[in-house]
Gaussian input, Z-matrix of N, CA and C with variables (Angstrom, degrees):
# hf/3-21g

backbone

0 1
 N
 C     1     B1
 C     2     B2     1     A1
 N     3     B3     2     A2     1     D1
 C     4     B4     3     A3     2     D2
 C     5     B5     4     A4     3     D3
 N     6     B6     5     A5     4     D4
 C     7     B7     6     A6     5     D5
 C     8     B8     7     A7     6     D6
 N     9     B9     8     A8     7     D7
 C    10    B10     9     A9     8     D8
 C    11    B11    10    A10     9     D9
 N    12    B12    11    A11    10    D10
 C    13    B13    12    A12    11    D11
 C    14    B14    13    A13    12    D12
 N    15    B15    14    A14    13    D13
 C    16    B16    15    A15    14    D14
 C    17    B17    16    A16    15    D15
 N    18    B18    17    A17    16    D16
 C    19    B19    18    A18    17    D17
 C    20    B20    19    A19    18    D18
 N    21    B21    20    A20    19    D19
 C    22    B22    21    A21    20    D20
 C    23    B23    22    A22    21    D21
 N    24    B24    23    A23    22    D22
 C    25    B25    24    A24    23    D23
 C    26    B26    25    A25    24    D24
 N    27    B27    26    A26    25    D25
 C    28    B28    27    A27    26    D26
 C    29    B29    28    A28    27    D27
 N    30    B30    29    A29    28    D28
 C    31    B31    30    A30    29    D29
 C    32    B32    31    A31    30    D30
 N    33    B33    32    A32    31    D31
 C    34    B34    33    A33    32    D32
 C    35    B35    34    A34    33    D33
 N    36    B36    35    A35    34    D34
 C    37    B37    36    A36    35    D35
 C    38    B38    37    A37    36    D36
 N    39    B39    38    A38    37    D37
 C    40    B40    39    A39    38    D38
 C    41    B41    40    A40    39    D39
 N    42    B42    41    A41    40    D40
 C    43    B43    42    A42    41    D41
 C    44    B44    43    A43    42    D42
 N    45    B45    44    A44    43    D43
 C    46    B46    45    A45    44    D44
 C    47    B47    46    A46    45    D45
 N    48    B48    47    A47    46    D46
 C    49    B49    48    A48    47    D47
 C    50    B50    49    A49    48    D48
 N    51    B51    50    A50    49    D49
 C    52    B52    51    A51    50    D50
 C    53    B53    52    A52    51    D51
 N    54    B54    53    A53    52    D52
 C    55    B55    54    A54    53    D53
 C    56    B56    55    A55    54    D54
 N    57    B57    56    A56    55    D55
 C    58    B58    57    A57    56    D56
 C    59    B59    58    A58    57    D57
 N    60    B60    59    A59    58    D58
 C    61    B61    60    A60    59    D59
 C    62    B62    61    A61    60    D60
 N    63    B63    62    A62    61    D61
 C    64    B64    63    A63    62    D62
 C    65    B65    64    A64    63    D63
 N    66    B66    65    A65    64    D64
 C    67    B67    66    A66    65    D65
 C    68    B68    67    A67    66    D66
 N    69    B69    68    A68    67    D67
 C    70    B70    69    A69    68    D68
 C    71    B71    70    A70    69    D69
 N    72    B72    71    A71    70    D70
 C    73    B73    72    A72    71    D71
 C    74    B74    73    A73    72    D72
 N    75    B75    74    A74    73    D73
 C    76    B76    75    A75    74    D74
 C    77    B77    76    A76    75    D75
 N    78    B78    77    A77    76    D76
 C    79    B79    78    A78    77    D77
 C    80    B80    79    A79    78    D78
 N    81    B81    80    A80    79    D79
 C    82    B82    81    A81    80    D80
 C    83    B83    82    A82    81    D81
 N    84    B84    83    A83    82    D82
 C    85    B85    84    A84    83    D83
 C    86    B86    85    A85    84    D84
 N    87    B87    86    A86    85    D85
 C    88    B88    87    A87    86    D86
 C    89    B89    88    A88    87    D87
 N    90    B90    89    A89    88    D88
 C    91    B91    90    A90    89    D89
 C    92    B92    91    A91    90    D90
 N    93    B93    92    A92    91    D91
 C    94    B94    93    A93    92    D92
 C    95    B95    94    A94    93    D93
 N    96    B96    95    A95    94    D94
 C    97    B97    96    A96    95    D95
 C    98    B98    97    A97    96    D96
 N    99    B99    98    A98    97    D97
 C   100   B100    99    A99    98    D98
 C   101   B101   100   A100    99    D99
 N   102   B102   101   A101   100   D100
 C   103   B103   102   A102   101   D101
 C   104   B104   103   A103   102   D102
 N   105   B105   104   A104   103   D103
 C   106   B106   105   A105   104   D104
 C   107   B107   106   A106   105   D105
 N   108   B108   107   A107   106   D106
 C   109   B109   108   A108   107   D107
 C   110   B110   109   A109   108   D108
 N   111   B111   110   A110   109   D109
 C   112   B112   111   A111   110   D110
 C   113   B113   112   A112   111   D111
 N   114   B114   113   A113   112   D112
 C   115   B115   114   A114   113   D113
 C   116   B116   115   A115   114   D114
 N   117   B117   116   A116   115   D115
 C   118   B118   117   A117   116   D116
 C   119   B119   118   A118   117   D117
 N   120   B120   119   A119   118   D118
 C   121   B121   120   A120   119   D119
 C   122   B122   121   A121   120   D120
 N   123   B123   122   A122   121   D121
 C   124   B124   123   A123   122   D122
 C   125   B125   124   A124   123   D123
 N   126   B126   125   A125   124   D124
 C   127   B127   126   A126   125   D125
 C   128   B128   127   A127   126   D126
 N   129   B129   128   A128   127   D127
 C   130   B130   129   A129   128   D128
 C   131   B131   130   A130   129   D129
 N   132   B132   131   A131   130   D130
 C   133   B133   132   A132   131   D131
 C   134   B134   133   A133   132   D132
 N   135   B135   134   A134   133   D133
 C   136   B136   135   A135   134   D134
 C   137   B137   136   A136   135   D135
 N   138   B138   137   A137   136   D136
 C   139   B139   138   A138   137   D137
 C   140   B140   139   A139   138   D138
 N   141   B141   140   A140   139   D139
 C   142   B142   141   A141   140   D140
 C   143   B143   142   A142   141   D141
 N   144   B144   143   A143   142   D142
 C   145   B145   144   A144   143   D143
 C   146   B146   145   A145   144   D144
 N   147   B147   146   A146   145   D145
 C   148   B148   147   A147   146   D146
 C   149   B149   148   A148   147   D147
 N   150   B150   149   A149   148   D148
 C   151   B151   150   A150   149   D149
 C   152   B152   151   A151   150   D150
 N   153   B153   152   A152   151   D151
 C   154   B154   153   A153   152   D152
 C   155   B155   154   A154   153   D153
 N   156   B156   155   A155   154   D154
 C   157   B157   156   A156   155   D155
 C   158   B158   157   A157   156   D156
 N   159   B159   158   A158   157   D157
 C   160   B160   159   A159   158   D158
 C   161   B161   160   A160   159   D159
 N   162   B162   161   A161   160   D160
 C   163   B163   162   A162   161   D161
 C   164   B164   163   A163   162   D162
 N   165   B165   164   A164   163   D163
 C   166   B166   165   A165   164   D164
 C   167   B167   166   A166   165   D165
 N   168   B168   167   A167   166   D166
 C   169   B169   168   A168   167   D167
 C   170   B170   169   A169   168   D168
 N   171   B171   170   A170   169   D169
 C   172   B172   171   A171   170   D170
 C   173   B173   172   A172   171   D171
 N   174   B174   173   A173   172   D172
 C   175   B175   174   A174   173   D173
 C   176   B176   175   A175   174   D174
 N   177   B177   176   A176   175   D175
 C   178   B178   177   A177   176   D176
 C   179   B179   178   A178   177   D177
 N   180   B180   179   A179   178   D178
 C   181   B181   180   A180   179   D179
 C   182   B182   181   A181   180   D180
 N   183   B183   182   A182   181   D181
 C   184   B184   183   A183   182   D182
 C   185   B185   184   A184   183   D183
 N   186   B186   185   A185   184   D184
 C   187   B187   186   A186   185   D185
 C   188   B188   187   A187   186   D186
 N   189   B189   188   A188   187   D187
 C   190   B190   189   A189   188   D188
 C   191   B191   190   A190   189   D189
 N   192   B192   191   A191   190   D190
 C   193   B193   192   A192   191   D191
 C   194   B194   193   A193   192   D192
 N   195   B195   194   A194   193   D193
 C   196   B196   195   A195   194   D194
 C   197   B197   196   A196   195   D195
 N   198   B198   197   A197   196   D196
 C   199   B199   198   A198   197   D197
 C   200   B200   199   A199   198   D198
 N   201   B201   200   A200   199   D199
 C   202   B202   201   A201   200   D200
 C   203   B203   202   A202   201   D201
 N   204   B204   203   A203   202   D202
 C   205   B205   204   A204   203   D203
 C   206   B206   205   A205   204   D204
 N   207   B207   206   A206   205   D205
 C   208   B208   207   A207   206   D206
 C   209   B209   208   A208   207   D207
 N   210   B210   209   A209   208   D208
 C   211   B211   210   A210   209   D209
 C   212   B212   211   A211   210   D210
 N   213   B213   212   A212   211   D211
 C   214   B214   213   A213   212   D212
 C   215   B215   214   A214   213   D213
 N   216   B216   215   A215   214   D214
 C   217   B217   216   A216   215   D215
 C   218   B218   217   A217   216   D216
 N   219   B219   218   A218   217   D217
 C   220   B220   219   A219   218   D218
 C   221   B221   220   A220   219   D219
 N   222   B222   221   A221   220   D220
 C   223   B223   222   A222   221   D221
 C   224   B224   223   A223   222   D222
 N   225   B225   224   A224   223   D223
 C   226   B226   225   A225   224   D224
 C   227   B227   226   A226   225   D225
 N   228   B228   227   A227   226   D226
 C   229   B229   228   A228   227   D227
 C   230   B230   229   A229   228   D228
 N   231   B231   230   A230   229   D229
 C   232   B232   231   A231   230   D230
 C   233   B233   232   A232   231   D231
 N   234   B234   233   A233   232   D232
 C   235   B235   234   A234   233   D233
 C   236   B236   235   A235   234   D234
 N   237   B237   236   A236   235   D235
 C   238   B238   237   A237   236   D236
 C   239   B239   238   A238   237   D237
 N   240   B240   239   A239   238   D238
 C   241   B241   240   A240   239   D239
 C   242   B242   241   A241   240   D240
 N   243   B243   242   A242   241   D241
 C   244   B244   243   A243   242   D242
 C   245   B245   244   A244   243   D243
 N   246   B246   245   A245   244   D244
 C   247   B247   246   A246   245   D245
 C   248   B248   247   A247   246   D246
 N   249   B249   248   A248   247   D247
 C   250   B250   249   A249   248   D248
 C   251   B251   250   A250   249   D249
 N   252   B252   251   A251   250   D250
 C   253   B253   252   A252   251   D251
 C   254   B254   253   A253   252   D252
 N   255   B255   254   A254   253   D253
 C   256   B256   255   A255   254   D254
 C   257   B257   256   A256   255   D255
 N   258   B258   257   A257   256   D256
 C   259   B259   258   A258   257   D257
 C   260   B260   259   A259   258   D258

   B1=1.4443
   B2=1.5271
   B3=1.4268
   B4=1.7004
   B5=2.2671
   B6=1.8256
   B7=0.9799
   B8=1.4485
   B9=1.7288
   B10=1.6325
   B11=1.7108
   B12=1.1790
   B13=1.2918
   B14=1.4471
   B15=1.3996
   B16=1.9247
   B17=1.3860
   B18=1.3496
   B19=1.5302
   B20=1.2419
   B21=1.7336
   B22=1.5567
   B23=1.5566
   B24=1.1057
   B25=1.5373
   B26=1.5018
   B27=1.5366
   B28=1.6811
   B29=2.2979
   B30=1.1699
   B31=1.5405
   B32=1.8110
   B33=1.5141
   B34=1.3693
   B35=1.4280
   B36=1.4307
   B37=1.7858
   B38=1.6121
   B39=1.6331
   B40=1.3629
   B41=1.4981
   B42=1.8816
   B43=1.1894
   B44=1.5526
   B45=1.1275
   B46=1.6708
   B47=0.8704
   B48=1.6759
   B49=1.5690
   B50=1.0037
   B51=1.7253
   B52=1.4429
   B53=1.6364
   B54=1.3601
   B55=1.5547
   B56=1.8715
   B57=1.0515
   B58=1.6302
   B59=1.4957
   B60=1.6152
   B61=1.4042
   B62=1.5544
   B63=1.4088
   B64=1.3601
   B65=1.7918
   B66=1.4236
   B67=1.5860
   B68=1.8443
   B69=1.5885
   B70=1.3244
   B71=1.5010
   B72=1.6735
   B73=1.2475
   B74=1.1789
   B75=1.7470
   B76=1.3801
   B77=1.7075
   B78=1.4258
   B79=1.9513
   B80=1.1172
   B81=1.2796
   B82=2.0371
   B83=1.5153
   B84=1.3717
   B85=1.3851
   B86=1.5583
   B87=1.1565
   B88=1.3024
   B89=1.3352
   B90=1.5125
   B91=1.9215
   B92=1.6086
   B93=1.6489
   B94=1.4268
   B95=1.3439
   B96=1.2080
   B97=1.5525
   B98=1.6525
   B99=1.1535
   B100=1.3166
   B101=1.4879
   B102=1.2666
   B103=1.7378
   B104=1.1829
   B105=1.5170
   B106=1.8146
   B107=1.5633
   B108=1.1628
   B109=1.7894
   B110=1.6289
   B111=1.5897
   B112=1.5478
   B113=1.5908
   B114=1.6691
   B115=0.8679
   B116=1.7539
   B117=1.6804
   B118=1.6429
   B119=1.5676
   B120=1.1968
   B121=1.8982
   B122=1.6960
   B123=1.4960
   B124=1.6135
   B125=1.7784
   B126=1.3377
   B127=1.2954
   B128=2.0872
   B129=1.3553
   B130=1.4211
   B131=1.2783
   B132=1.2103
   B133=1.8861
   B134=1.7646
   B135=0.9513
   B136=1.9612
   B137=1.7015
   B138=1.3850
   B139=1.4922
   B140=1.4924
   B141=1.2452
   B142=1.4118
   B143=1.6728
   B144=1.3194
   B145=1.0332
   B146=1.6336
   B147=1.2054
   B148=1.1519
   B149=1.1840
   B150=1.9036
   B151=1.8462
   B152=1.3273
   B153=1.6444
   B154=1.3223
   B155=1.6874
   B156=0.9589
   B157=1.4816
   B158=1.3402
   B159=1.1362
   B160=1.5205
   B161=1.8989
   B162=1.3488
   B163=1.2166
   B164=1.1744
   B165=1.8956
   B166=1.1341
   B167=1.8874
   B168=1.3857
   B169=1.6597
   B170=1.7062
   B171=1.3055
   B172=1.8328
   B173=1.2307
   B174=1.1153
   B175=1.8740
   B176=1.5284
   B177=0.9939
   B178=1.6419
   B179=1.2213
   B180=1.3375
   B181=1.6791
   B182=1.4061
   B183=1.2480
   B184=1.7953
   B185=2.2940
   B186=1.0804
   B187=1.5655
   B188=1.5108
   B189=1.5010
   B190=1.9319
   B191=1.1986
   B192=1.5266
   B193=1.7158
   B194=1.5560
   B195=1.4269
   B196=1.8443
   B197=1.7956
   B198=0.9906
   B199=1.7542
   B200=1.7121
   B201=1.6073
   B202=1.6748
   B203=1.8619
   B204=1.4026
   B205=1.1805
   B206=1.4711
   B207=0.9509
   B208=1.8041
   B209=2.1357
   B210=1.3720
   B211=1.2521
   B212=1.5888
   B213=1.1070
   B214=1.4969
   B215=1.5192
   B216=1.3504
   B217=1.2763
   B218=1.5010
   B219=1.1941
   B220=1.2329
   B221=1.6258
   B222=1.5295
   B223=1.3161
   B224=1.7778
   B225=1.3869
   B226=1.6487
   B227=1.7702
   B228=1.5016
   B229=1.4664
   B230=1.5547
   B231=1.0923
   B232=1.9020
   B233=1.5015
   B234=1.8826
   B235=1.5798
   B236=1.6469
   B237=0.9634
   B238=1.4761
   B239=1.3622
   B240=1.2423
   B241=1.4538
   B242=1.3842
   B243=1.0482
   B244=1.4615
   B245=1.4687
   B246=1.5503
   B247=2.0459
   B248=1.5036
   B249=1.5251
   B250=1.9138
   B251=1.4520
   B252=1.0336
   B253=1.8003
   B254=0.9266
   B255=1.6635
   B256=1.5295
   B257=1.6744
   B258=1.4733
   B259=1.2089
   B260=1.6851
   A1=108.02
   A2=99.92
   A3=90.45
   A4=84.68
   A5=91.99
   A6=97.90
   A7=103.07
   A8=116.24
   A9=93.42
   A10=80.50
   A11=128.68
   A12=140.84
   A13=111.58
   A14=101.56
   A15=113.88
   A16=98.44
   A17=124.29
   A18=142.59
   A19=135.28
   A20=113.76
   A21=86.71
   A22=121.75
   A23=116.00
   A24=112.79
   A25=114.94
   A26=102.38
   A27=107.49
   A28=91.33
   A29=84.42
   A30=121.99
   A31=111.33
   A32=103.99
   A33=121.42
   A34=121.42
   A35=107.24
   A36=117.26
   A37=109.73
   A38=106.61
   A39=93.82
   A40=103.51
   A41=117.21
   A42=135.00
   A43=130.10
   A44=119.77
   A45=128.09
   A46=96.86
   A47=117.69
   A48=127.06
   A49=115.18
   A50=123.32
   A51=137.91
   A52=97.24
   A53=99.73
   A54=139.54
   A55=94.78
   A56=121.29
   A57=136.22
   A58=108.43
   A59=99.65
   A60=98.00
   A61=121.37
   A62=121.22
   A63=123.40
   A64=126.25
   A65=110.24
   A66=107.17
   A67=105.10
   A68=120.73
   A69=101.49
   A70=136.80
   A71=120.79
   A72=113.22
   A73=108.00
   A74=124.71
   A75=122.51
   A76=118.58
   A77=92.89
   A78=90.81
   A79=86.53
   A80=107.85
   A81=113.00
   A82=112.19
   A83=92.37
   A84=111.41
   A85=100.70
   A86=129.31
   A87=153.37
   A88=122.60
   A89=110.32
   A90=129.37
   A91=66.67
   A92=89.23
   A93=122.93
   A94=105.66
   A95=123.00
   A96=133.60
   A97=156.49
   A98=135.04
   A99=125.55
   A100=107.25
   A101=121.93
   A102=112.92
   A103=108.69
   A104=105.41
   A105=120.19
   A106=100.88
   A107=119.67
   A108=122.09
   A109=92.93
   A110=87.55
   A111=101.47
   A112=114.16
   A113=139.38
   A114=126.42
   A115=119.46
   A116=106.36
   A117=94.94
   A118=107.21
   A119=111.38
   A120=96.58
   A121=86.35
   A122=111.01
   A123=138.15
   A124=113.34
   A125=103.66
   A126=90.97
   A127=112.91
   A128=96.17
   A129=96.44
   A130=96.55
   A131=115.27
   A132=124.47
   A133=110.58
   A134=82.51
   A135=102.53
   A136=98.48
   A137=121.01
   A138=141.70
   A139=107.20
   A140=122.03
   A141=132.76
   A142=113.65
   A143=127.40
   A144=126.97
   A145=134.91
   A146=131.86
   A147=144.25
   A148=125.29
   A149=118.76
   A150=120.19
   A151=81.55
   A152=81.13
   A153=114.99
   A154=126.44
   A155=157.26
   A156=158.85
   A157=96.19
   A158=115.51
   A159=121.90
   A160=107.81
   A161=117.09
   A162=138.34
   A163=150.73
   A164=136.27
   A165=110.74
   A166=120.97
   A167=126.11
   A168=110.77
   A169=87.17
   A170=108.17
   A171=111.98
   A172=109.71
   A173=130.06
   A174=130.23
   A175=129.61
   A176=114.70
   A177=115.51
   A178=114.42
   A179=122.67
   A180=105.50
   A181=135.88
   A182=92.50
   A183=94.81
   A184=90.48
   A185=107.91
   A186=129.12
   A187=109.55
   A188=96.43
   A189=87.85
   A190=119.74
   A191=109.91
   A192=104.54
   A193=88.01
   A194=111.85
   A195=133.50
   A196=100.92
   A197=88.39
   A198=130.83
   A199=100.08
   A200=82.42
   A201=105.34
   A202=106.47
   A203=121.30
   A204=108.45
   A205=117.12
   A206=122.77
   A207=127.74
   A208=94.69
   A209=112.00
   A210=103.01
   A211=115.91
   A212=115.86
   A213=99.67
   A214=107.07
   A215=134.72
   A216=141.69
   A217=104.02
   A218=131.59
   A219=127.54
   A220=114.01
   A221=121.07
   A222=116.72
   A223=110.63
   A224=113.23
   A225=115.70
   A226=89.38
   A227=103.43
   A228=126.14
   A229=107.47
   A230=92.12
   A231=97.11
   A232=126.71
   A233=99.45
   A234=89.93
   A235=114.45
   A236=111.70
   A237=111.22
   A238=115.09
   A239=111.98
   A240=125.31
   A241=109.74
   A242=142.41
   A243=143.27
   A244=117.11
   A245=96.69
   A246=105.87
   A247=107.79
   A248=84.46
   A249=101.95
   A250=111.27
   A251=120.41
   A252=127.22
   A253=112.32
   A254=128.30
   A255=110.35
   A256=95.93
   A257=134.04
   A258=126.13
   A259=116.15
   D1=132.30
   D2=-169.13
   D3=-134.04
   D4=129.49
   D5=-179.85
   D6=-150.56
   D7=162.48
   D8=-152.28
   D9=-144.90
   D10=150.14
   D11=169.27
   D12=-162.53
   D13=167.26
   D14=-166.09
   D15=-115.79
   D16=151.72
   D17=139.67
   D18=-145.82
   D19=139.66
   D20=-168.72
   D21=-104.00
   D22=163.60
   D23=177.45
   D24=-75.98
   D25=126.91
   D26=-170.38
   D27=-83.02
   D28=174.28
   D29=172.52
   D30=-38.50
   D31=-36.70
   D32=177.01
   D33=-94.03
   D34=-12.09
   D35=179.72
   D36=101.79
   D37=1.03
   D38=-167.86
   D39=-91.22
   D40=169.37
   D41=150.89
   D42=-112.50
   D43=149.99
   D44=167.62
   D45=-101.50
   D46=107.14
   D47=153.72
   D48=-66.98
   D49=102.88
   D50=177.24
   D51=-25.84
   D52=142.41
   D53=174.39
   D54=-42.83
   D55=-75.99
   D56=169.13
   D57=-16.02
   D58=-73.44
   D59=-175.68
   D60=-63.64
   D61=-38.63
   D62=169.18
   D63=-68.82
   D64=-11.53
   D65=160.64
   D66=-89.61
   D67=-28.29
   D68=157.06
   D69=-63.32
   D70=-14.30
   D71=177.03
   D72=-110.93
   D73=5.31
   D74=-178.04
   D75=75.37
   D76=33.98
   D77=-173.34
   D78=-89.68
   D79=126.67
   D80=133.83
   D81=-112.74
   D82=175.25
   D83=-161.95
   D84=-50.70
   D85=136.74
   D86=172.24
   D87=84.80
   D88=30.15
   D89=-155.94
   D90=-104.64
   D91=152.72
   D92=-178.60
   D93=-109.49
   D94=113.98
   D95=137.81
   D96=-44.56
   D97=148.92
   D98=-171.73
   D99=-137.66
   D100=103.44
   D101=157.81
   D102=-87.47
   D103=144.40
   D104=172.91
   D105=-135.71
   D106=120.61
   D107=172.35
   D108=-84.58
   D109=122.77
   D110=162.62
   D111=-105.49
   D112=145.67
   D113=145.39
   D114=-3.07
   D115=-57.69
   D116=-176.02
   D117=-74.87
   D118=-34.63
   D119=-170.08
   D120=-170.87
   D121=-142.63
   D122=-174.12
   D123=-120.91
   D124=84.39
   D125=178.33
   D126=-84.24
   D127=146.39
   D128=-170.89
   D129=-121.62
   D130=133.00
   D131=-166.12
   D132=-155.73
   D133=107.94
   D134=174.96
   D135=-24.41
   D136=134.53
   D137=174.58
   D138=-125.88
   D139=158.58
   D140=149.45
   D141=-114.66
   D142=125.92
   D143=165.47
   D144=-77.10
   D145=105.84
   D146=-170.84
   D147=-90.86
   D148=99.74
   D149=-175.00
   D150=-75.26
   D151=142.03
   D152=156.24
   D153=-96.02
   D154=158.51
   D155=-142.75
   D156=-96.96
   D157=115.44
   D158=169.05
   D159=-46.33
   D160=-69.68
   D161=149.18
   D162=-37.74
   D163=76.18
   D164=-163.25
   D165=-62.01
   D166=-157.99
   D167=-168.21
   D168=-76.26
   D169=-49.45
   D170=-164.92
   D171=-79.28
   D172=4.26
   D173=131.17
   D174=-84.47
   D175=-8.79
   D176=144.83
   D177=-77.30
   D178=-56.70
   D179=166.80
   D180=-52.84
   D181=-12.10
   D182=-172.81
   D183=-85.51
   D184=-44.58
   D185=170.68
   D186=-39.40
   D187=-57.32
   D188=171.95
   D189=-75.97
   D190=-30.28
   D191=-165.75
   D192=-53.33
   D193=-64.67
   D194=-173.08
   D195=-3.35
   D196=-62.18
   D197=-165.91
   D198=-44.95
   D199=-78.51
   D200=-172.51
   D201=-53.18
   D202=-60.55
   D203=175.86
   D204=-62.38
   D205=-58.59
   D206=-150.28
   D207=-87.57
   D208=-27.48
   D209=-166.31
   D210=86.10
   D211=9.58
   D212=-166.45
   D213=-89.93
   D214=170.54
   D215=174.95
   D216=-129.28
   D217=141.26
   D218=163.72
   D219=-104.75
   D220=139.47
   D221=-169.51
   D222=-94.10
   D223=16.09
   D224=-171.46
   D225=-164.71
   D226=142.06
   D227=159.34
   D228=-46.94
   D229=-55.40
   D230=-179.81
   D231=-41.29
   D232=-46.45
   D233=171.68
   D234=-103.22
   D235=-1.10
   D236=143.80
   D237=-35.55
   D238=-81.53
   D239=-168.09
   D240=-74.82
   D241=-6.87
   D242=141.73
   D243=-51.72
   D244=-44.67
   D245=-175.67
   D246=-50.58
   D247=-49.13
   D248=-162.89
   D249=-70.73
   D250=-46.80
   D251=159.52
   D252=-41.98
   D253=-37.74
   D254=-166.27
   D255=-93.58
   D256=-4.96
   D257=-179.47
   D258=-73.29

């Protein structure tokens, strides 16, 4: 499918992907995007972004044991994962 439309770049770098092109890729408001520069141009193609687990399973266990013996709580991921590194 070959279809061609214009937009211009505002003051801030942004674009409005014509109405057209976004009922062909199914964007609504808060759909995530992808630019890739190809040799031929910038293709832009609908993405979903996927979190990944801060935590593998046997670093949550190491987190509760932490927990369960000593009582401690940590108030940030960060020093969590500092604790567990330094074990």
């Amino acid at each position: 499918m070959n279809y061609t439309e214009t937009a211009k770049v505002t003051s801030k770098g942004q674009v409005t992907i014509p109405s057209i092109i976004r009922e062909i890729l199914k964007l609504e408001p808060g759909s995530t995007i992808i630019f890739k520069v190809t040799e031929k141009g910038v293709l832009l193609s609908p993405c979903k972004i996927i979190e990944e687990p801060t935590y593998t399973a046997k670093e949550w266990r190491k987190i509760e044991k932490i927990v369960t013996e000593r009582g401690k709580a940590y108030k940030t991921a960060r020093s969590a994962k500092k604790h567990l590194d330094s074990l």
